[in-house]
C-alpha positions as CSV (number, residue, x, y, z in Angstrom):
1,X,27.2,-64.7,55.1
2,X,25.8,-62.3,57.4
3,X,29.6,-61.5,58.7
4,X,31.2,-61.0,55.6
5,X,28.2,-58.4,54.6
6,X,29.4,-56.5,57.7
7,X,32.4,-56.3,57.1
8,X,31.7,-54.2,53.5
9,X,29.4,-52.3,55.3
10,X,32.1,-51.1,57.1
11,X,34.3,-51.0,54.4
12,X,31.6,-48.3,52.5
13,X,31.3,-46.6,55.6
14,X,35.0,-45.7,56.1
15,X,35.6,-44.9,52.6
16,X,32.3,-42.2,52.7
17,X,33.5,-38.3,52.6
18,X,32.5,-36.7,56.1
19,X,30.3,-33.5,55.6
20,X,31.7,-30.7,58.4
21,X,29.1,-27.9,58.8
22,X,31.1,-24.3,58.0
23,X,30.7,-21.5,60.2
24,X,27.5,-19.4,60.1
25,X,27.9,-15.8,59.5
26,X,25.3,-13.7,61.1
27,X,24.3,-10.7,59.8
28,X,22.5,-8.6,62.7
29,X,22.2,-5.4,60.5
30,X,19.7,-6.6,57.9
31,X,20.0,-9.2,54.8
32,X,22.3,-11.3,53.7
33,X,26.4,-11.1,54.0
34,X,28.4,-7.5,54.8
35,X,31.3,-7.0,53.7
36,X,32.6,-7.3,56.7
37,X,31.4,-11.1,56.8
38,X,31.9,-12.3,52.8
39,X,32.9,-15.8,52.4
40,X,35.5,-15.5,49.9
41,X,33.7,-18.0,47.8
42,X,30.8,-15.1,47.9
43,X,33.0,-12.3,47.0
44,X,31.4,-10.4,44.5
45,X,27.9,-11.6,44.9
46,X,26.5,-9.1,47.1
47,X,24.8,-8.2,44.4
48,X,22.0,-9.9,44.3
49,X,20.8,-9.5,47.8
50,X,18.4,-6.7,48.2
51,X,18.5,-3.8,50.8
52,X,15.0,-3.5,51.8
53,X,13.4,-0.9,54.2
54,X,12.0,-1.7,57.4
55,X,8.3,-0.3,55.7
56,X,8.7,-3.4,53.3
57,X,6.6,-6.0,53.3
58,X,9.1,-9.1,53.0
59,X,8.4,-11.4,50.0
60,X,12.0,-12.2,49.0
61,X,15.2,-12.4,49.9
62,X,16.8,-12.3,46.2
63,X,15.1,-12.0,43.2
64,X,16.5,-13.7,39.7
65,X,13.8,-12.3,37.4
66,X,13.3,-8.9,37.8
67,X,10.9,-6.5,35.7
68,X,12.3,-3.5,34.2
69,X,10.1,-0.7,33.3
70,X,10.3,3.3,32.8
71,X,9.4,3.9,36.6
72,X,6.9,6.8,37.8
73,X,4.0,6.9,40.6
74,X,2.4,4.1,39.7
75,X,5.1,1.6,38.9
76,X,7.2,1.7,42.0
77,X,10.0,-1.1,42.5
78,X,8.7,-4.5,42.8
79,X,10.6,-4.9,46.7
80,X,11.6,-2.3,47.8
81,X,14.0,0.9,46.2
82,X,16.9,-1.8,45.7
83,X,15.4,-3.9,43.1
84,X,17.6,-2.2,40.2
85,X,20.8,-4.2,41.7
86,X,19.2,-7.2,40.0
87,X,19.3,-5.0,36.8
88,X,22.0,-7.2,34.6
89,X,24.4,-5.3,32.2
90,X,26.8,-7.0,29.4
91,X,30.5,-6.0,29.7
92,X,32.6,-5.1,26.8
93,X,33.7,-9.1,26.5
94,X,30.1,-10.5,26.6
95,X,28.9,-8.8,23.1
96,X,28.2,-12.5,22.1
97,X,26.9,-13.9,24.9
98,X,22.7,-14.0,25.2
99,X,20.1,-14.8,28.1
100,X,16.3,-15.1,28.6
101,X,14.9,-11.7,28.0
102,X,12.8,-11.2,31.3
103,X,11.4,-8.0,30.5
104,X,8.1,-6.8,30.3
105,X,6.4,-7.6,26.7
106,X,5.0,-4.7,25.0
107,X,1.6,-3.8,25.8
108,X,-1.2,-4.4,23.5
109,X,-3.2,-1.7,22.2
110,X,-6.6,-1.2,23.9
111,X,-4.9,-3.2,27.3
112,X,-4.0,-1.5,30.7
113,X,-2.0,-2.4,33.4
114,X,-3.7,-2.7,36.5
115,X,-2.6,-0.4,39.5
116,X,-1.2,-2.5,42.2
117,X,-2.8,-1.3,45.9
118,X,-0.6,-0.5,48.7
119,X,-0.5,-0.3,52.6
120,X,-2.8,1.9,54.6
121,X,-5.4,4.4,52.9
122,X,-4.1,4.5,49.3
123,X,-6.5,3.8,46.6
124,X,-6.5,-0.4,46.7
125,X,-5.9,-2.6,43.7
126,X,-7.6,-1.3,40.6
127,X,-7.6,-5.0,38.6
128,X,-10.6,-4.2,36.5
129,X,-10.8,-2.2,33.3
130,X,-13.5,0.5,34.8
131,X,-13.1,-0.4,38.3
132,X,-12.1,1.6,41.2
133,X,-10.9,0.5,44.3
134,X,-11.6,1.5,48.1
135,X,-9.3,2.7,50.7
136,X,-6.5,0.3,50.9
137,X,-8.9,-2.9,49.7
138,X,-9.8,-4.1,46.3
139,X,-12.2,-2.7,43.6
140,X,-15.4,-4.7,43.1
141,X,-15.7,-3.7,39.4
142,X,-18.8,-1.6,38.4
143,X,-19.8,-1.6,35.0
144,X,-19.2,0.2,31.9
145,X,-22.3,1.7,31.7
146,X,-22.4,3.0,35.3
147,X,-20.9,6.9,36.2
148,X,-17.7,5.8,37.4
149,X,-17.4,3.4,33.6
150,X,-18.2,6.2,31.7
151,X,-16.1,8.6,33.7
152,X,-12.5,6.8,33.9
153,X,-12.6,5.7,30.4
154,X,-12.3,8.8,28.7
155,X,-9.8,10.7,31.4
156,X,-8.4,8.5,33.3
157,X,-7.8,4.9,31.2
158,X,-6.3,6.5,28.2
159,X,-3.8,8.4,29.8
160,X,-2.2,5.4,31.7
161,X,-2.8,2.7,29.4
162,X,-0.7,4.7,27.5
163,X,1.9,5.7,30.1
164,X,4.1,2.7,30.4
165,X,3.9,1.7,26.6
166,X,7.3,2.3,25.2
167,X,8.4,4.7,22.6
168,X,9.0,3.1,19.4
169,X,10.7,4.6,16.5
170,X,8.4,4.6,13.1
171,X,9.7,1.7,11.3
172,X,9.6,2.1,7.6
173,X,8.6,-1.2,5.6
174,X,11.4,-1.9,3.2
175,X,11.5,-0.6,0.1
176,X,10.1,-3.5,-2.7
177,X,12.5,-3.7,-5.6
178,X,10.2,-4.1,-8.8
179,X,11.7,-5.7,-11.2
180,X,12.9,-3.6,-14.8
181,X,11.1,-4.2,-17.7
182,X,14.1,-4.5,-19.3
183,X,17.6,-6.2,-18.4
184,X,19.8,-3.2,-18.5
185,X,23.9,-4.2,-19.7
186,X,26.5,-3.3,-17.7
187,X,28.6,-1.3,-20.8
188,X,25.1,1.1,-21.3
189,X,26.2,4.9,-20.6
190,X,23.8,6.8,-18.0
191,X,23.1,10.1,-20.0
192,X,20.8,11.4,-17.5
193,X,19.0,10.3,-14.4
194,X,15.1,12.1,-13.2
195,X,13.8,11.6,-9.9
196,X,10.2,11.5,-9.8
197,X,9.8,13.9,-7.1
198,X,11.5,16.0,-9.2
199,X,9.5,15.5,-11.6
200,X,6.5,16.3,-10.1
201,X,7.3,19.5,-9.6
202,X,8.3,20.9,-12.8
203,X,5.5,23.7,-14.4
204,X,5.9,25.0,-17.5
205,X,3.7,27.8,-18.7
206,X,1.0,26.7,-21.4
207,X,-0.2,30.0,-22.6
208,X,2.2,30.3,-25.8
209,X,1.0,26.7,-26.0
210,X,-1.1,26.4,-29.6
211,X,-3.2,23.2,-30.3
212,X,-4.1,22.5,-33.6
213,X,-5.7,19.1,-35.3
214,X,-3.6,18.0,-38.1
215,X,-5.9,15.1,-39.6
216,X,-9.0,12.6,-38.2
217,X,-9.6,9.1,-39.0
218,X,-11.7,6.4,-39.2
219,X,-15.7,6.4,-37.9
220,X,-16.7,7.6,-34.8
221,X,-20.0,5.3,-33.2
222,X,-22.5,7.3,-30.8
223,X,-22.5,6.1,-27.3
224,X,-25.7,4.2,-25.7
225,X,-27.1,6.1,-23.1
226,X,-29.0,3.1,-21.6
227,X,-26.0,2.0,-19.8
228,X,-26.1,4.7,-18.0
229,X,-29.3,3.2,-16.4
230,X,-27.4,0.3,-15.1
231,X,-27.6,-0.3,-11.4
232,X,-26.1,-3.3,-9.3
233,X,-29.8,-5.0,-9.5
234,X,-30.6,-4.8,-13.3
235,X,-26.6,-5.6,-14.3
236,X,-25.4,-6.6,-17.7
237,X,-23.3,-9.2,-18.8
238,X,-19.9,-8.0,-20.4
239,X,-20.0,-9.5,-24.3
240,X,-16.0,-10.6,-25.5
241,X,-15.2,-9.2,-29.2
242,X,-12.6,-11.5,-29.6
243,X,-13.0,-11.2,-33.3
244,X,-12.0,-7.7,-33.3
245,X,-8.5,-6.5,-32.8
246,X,-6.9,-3.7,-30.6
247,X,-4.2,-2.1,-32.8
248,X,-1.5,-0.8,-30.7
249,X,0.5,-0.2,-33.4
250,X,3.9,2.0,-32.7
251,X,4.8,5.6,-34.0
252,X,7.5,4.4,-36.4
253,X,5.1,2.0,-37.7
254,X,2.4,4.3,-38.7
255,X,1.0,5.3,-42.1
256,X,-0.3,8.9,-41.3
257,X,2.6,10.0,-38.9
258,X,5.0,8.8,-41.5
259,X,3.2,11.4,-44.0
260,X,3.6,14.3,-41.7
261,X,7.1,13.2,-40.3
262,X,8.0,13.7,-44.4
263,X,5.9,17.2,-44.9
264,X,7.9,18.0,-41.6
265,X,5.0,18.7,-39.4
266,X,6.8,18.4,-36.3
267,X,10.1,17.3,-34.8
268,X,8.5,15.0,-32.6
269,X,6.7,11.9,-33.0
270,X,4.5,10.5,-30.3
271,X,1.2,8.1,-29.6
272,X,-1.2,9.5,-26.9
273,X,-0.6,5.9,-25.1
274,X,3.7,7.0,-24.6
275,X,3.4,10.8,-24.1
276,X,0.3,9.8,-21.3
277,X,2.7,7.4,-19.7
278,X,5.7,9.9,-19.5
279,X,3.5,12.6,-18.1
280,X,2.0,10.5,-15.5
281,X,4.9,8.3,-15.0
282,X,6.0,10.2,-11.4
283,X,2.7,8.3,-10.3
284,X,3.6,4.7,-11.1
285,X,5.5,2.0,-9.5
286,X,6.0,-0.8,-12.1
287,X,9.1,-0.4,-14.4
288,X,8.4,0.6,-18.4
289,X,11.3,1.1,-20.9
290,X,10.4,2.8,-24.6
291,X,12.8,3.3,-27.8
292,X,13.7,6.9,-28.9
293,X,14.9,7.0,-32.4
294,X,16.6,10.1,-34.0
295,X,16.5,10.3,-37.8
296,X,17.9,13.3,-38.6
297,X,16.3,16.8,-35.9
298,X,13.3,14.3,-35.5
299,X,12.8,12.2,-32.8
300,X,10.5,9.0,-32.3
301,X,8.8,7.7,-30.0
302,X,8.5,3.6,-30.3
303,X,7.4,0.7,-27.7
304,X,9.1,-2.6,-28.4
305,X,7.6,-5.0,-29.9
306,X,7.4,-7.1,-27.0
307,X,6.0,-4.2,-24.6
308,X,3.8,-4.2,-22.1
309,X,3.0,-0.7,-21.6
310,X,-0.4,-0.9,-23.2
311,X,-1.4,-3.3,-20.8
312,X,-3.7,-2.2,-17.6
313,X,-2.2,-2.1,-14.7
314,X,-4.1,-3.6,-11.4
315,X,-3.7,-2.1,-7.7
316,X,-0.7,-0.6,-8.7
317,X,-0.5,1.9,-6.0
318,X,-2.1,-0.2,-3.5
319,X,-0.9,0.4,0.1
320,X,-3.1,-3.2,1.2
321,X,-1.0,-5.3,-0.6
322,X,-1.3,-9.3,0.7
323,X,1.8,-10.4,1.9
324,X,3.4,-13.9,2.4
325,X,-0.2,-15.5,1.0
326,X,-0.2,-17.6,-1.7
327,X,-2.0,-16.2,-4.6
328,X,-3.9,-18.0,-6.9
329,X,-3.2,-18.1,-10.9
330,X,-5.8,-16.2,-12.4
331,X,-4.7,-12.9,-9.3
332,X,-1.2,-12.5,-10.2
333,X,-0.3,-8.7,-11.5
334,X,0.1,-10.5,-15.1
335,X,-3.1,-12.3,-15.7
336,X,-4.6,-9.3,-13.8
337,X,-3.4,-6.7,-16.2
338,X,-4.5,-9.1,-19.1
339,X,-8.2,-9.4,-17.6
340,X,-7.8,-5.4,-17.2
341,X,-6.9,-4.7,-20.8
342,X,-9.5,-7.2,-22.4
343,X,-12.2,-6.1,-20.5
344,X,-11.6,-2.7,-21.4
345,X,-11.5,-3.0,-25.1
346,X,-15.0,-5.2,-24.6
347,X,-16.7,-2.5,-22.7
348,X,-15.7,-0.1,-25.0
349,X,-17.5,-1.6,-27.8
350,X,-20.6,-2.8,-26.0
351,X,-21.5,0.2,-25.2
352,X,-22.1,1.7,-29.1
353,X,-24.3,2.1,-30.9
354,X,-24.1,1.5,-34.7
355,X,-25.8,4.5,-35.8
356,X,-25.9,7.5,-35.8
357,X,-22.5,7.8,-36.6
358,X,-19.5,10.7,-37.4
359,X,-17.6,9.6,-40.6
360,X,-13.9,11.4,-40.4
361,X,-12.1,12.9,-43.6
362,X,-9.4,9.4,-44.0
363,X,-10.5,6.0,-43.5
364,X,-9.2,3.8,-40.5
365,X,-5.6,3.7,-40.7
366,X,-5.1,-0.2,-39.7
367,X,-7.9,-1.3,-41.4
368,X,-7.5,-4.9,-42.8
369,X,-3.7,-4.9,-41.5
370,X,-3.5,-8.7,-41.1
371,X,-6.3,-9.4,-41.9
372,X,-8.2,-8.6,-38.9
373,X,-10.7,-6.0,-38.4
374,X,-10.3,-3.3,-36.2
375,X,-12.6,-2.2,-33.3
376,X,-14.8,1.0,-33.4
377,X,-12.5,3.7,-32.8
378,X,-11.5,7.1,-34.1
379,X,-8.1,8.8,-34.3
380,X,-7.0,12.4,-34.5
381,X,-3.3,13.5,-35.1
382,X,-2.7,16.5,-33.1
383,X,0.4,19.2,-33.1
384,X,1.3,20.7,-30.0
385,X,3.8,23.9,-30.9
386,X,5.4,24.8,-27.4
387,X,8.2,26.9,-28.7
388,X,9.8,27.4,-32.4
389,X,11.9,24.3,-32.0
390,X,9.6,22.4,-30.6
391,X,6.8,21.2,-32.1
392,X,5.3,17.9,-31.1
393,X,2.5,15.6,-33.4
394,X,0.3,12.6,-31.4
395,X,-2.3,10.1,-32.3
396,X,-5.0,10.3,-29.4
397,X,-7.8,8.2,-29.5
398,X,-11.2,8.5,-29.4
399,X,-13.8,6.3,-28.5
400,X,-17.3,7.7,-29.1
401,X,-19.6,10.6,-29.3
402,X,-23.0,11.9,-28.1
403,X,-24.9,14.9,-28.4
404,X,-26.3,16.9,-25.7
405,X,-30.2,18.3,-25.7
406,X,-30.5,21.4,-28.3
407,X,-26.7,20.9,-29.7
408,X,-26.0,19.2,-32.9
409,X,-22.3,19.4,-31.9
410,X,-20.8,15.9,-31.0
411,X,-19.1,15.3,-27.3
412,X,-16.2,13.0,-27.8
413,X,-16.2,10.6,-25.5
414,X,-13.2,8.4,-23.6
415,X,-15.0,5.0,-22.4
416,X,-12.4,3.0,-19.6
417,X,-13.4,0.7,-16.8
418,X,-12.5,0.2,-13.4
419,X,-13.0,-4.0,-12.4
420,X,-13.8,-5.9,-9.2
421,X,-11.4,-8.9,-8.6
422,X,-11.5,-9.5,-4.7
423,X,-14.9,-9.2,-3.1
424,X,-13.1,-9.0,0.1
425,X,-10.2,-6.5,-1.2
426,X,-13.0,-4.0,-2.4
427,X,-15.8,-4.8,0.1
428,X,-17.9,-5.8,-2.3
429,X,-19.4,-3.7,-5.6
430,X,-22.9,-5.3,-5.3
431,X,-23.7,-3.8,-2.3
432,X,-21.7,-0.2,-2.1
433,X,-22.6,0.8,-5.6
434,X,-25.7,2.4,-5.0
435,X,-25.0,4.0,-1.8
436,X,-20.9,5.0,-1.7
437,X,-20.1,5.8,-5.7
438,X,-17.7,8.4,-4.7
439,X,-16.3,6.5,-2.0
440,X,-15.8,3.9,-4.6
441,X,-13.7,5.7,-7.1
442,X,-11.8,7.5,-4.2
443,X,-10.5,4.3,-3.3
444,X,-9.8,3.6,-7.2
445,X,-7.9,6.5,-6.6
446,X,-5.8,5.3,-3.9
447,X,-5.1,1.7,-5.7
448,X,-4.3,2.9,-9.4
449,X,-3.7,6.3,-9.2
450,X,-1.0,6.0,-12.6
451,X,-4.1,4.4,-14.4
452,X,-6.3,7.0,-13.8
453,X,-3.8,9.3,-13.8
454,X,-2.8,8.2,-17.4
455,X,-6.4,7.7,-18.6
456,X,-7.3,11.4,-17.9
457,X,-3.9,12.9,-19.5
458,X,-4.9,10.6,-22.9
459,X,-8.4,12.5,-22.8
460,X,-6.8,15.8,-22.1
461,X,-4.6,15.4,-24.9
462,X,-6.8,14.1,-27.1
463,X,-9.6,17.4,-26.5
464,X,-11.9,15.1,-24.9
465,X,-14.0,16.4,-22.0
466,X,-16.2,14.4,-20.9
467,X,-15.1,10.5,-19.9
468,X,-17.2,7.0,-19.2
469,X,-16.1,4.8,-16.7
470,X,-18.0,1.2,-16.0
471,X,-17.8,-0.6,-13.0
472,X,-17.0,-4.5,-13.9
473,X,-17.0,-7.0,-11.6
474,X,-16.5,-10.8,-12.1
475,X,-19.6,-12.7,-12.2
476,X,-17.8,-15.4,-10.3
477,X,-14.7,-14.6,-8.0
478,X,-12.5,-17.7,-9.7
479,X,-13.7,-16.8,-13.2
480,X,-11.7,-14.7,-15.0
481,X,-13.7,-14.9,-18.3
482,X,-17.4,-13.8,-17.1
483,X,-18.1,-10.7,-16.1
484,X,-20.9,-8.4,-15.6
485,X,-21.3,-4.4,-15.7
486,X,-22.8,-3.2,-12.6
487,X,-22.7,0.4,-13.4
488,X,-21.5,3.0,-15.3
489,X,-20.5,6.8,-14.0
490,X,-20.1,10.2,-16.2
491,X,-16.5,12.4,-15.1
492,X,-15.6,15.1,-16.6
493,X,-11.8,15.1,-17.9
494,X,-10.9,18.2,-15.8
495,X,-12.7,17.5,-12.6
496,X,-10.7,13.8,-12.8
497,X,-7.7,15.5,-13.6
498,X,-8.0,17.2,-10.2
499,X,-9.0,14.3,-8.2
500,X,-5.3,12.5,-9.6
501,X,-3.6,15.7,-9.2
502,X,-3.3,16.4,-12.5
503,X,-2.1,19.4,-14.3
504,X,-1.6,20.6,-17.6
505,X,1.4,22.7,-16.4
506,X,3.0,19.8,-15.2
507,X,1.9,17.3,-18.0
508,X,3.8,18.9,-20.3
């Protein structure tokens, strides 16, 4: 047995491949092969061999991940000034082709990079955020509240923190496509398209403008001055008057503006609701259709039936939108404009009081329509006369009235709301209220700046000047149905109208 394992042994052993040693080239001028000296299995790769100088400290002899950067003083190659040979570029064939990206991430605000020491008497390593380092050793880190912390933070560490961060372009988030209120058919001619830019800067001049009221209806209540006491301590629960109905009855549909569209008051037909949204409409972001009928030289001016632009709009203008989150039922822009709208109307008839009271010339227009009876409201019907041929008649709205101290002249009043859905969206009502009311509404400004925007052209054009706006917040962040009034704030219509940037000129 032992023999006939020899013997394969043998066999193994002839049949293995002998390994011959090739020649050595040596190089006595520095680093790897000349060119002189390339093996022609090498051609080509002299590339990734680095020159180095004879000051260079010798760390290694090639180096397969190299770290870009924008270069200057204090970012110096990593060995030596050949260390952009290991730079890799794509040829006009390799479009396709990908690799590791081994460059240097982008800093993070607020983070430096450290200075690497060098040989001799330079400054030493400088590792530490407020550290500086000896001659040609390392730092030993004093702290931020010594001279040197205080010193290098201001002059030194915001210059190069910000040195090697790379330029980036402004990158604009995409543009959100909101969806039309209406599904528009392809066959539909385009008579004429406005950009709201445009828009905004239009001005017409108002002084041949002449106002006059035409008609008023219905009872006017007196506002309660005791919620004007209101503070976030001694709140108020909101009451629901879901046995009164808010008409929003169109223009074609109503009784008065079909009496003076026959005794040809005007030539155009318009509720305060519509000609509020159109002049404010440069300021919105949501998409809103309305009908224009033309009987004759008159025009009207209709919602559908199934509109929505009587309906509150939430954080329409809100930069600080949540993004990729998953948001809950009763927060959705729907059920947020619905909360919007009915606490609205409830507001506005909480806060009347029964007597004393102004009684107009004609009763309330909808009054028993359906059955249902209407909330406390007033309406005058207004005619605007901007030139000879055109001469435009409104309903506006009115909501209440008070009287100030030695006048027996009513103030009409315009009572809206402004409500709290996210404590941590708003920072919380509760606490801010008494302290940061301007603040508040500024913000308001920034997130529904079409409501308010809207809001003050309805009181403009309905000669209100002074407006009532109540603070509502929900009395529990997953209830949409309780609520409670935390406060309630006094604006005059023209001082709003500049906050929103608001002009007559360019209302009408």
């Amino acid at each position: 047995s032992e023999k006939i394992i020899m013997e394969e042994a043998d066999v193994k052993h002839n049949d293995l491949i002998v390994f011959k040693l090739p020649h050595l080239h040596d190089c006595e001028s520095g680093w790897g092969p000349t060119s002189s000296c390339t093996p022609p299995q090498f051609a080509g790769m002299s590339s990734f061999f680095a020159p180095f100088k004879k000051s260079d400290p010798v760390a290694k002899a090639a180096d397969w991940n190299p770290k870009f950067g924008r270069g200057g003083r204090y970012q110096a190659d990593t060995f030596g000034t050949g260390a952009s040979t290991f730079a890799f570029t794509y040829g006009e064939d390799e479009k396709d082709f990908q690799v590791v990206d081994s460059t240097s991430g982008v800093q993070q605000r607020g983070k430096r990079i450290g200075w690497q020491g060098g040989r001799g008497r330079g400054r030493g390593r400088y590792r530490n955020r407020y550290t500086r380092g000896g001659r040609g050793g390392t730092g030993t880190g004093l702290a931020k509240s010594t001279r040197w912390g205080t010193n290098l933070q201001p002059k030194r560490n915001r210059r190069w923190k910000n040195f090697n961060r790379p330029r980036r372009r402004y990158q604009q988030e995409p543009v959100k496509l909101i969806d039309p209120s209406i599904a528009v058919n392809p066959d539909w001619q385009q008579i004429k398209e406005f950009h709201f830019p445009d828009l905004q800067k239009l001005s017409v001049d108002i002084k041949p403008l002449v106002t006059k009221d035409l008609t008023s209806c219905g009872v006017l209540p007196s506002y309660d001055r005791k919620y004007d006491k209101i503070d976030p301590k001694s709140n108020v629960p909101l009451k629901s008057y879901d046995h009164l109905q808010y008409f929003t009855t169109t223009t074609s549909d109503d009784p008065v503006i079909q009496r003076l569209a026959a005794k040809k008051s005007g030539n155009v037909f318009i509720t305060d609701s519509i000609l509020a949204l159109l002049m404010a409409c440069p300021r919105g972001v949501l998409g809103w259709d309305i009908v224009v009928q033309k009987k004759g030289d008159v025009l009207f001016f209709d919602q559908r039936p199934t509109s929505k632009i009587h309906f509150v709009s939430v954080n329409e203008t809100s930069r600080e939108q949540k993004k990729d989150e998953v948001i809950e039922e009763i927060n959705l822009p729907e059920s947020l404009a619905r909360e919007a709208t009915a606490i609205n109307f409830n507001f506005s008839q909480q806060v009347l009081n029964e007597k004393p009271f102004v009684r107009f010339k004609e009763p309330h227009p909808f009054d028993n329509k359906d059955g249902k009876k209407p909330g406390s409201i007033a309406y005058r019907y207004r005619q605007w006369t901007l030139s000879p041929e055109l001469v435009v008649v409104a309903r506006c709205e009115i909501n209440c009235f008070t009287q100030k101290a030695g006048s027996k002249q009513p103030v009409y009043l315009s009572v809206k709301t402004l409500n709290e859905f996210d404590l941590k969206l708003s920072g919380g009502w509760r606490s801010q209220l008494d302290s940061r009311k301007g603040g508040i509404l500024v913000t308001e400004i920034g997130n529904n700046m079409f409501r308010l925007a809207r809001w003050t052209a309805q009181a403009i054009l309905s000669g209100v000047s002074e407006m009532r706006i109540g603070f509502v917040s929900r009395k529990n962040a997953k209830d949409s149905y309780q609520h409670i009034i935390l406060a309630t704030q006094s604006y005059q219509s023209s001082q709003l109208a500049s906050q929103v940037s608001l002009t007559e000129r360019n209302m009408w």
